[in-house]
N, C-alpha and C positions, 0 to 999 in steps of 0.2 A: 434330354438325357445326353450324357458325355461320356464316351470314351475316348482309350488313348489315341487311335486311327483315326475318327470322323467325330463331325460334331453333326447333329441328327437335329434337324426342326419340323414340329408336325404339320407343317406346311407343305414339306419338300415331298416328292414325288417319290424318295425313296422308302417312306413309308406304306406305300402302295404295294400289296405283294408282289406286282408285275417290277416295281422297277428296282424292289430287292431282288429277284429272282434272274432281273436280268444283267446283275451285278455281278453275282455269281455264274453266270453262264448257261441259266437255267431254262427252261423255255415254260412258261406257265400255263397250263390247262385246268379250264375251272370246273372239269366233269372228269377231274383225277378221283382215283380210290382210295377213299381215305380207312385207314386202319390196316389191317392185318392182309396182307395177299392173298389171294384163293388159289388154291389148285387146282387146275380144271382136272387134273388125271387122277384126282383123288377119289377113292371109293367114297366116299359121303358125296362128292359131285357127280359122281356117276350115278347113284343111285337117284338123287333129285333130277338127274337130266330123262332118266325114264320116267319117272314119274310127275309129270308136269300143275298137275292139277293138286298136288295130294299135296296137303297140311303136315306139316313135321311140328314134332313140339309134343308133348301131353296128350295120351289118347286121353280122349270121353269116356265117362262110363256113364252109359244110360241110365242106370238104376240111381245116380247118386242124389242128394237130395236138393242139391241145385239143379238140376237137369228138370228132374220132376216139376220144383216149383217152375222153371220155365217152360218145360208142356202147357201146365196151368194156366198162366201167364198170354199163352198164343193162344190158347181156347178162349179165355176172358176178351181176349183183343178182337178175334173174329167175332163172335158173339155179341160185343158193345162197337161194335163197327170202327173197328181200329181205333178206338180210345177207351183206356182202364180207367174207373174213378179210383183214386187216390185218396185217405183221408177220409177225416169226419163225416157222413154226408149231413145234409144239410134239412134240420126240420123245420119246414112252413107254417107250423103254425105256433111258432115260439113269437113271443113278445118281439125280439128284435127282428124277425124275418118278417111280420106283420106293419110294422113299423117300416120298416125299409120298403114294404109293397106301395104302401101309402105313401110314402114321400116319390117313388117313384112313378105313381098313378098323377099324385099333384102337380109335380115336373113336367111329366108330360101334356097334360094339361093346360099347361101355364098361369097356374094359380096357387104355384108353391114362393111364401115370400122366403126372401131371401135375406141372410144375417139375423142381425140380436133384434128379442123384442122390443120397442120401444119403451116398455114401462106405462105407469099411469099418467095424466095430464097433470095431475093433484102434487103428485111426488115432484114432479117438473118443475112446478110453479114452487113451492115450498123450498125447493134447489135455489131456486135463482134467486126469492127474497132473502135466504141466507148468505147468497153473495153480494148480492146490493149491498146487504147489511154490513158486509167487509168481513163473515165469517164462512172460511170456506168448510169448515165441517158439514156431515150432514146432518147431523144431532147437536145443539151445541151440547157445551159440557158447563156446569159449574165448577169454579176453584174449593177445595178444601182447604182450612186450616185446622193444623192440629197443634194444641195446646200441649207440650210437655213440664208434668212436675207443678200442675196446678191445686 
């Protein structure tokens, strides 16, 4: 970037806030306040400096219906010992939770094979003579001709 006074490279040190700041005569504190000034003699600060503990903002109102569901919410918690189930739960004896039980009973076991099944021997062999043969299908095919205008 170029102006008429200096020419600025983003290498140079005066892009550092310190060493613009110390161009201008400035002295730089990096635990300055940033935004709008406070009054300290201001009736809103006086009233927060007595009350040190208290929440400003939005009262609560206990009855409203987010409140309640969160009562609910801290009972269910205590009650399931600080964890809510969330979600579907989960039925044991559906086809895929049965399934899943047994592949993980197998696994543990060490008698769960692992990957695709191999297929038949038969299919194997019948593969590989059709490549021998120099046709890589696995079926071969016959050629069709068709006769037009006979």
């Amino acid at each position: 970037m170029l102006n008429q006074l200096n020419s600025f490279n983003m290498n140079n040190v005066q892009f550092t806030p310190e060493g613009q700041l110390k161009e201008m005569g400035v002295t730089y504190n990096v635990k300055a306040q940033l935004g709008r000034p406070v009054n300290p003699n201001s009736v809103r600060q006086q009233r927060l400096a007595q009350a040190p503990g208290r929440k400003t903002g939005r009262p609560i109102n206990a009855d409203s219906n987010r409140q309640q569901r969160l009562r609910e919410l801290a009972i269910k918690r205590v009650k399931g010992g600080g964890t809510i189930k969330r979600g579907r739960p989960v039925n044991t004896s559906s086809a895929r939770q049965v399934r899943l039980a047994d592949l993980d009973a197998r696994r543990a076991a060490g008698t769960l094979k692992r990957g695709r099944p191999a297929g038949s021997v038969a299919a194997k062999n019948a593969i590989a003579a059709m490549r021998k043969k120099g046709n890589t299908a696995k079926t071969p095919v016959e050629p069709v001709v068709v006769v037009l205008n006979a």
